[in-house]
C-alpha positions, 0 to 999 in steps of 0.5 A: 545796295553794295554787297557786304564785304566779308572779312575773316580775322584769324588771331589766337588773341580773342580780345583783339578779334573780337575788337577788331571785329566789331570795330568792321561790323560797324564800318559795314563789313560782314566779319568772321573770326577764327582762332588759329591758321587751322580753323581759319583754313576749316572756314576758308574750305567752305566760305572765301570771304572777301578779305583776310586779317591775319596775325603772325605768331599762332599755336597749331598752325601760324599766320605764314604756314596759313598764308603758304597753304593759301597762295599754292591754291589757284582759289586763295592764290589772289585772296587780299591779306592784311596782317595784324600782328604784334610779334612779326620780325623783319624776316617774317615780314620780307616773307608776308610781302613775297606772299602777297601781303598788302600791309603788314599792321602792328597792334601796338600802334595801327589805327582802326580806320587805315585797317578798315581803310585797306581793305576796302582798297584791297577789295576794290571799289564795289564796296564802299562805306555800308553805315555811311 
């Protein structure tokens, strides 16, 4: 049996984490959720997991200053980030991309099956569908 892929999602919003969340537990990921760019980077400290899913616009510490912090260490610096956000302009968005971002999702309108779907190409081809 493959690994489970662990996927940390850190958005302030916890109707959407915890949905998002549930949404990769029952495609077979292993999840986490951190509330803010803070308490995500206080996990990342003692666990890496496979994937992240980040939003943008958080209080204390946002989804790009956690993504700056994250690329300017060798151990996070190839970490697969997706973005899930709801707020992002295109400026933002130019700065996601330069720091490695896959795919930039917006809540309004993004599918759970491409999320989960990116992931797994972002993670590479040792993980597969755990439930299927």
């Amino acid at each position: 049996m493959l690994p489970m892929t662990k996927v940390l999602i850190v958005d302030d919003e916890p109707d959407s984490s915890e949905f998002v969340a549930k949404y990769l537990a029952h495609e077979g990921f292993r999840t986490q959720v951190a509330p803010n760019g803070r308490d995500a980077l206080a996990t990342l400290i003692n666990t890496t997991p496979d994937a992240l899913v980040l939003d943008v616009r958080m209080p204390g510490m946002d989804g790009i200053e956690l993504l700056q912090i994250l690329r300017s260490y060798l151990r996070w610096k190839d970490l697969p980030v997706v973005i899930l956000t709801a707020h992002a302009n295109e400026a933002q968005e130019e700065l996601v991309r330069y720091l490695g971002v896959r795919r930039v999702f917006r809540k309004a309108n993004f599918k759970l099956g491409e999320l989960a779907d990116e992931i797994r190409a972002a993670v590479g081809p040792q993980v597969g569908r755990q439930n299927a």
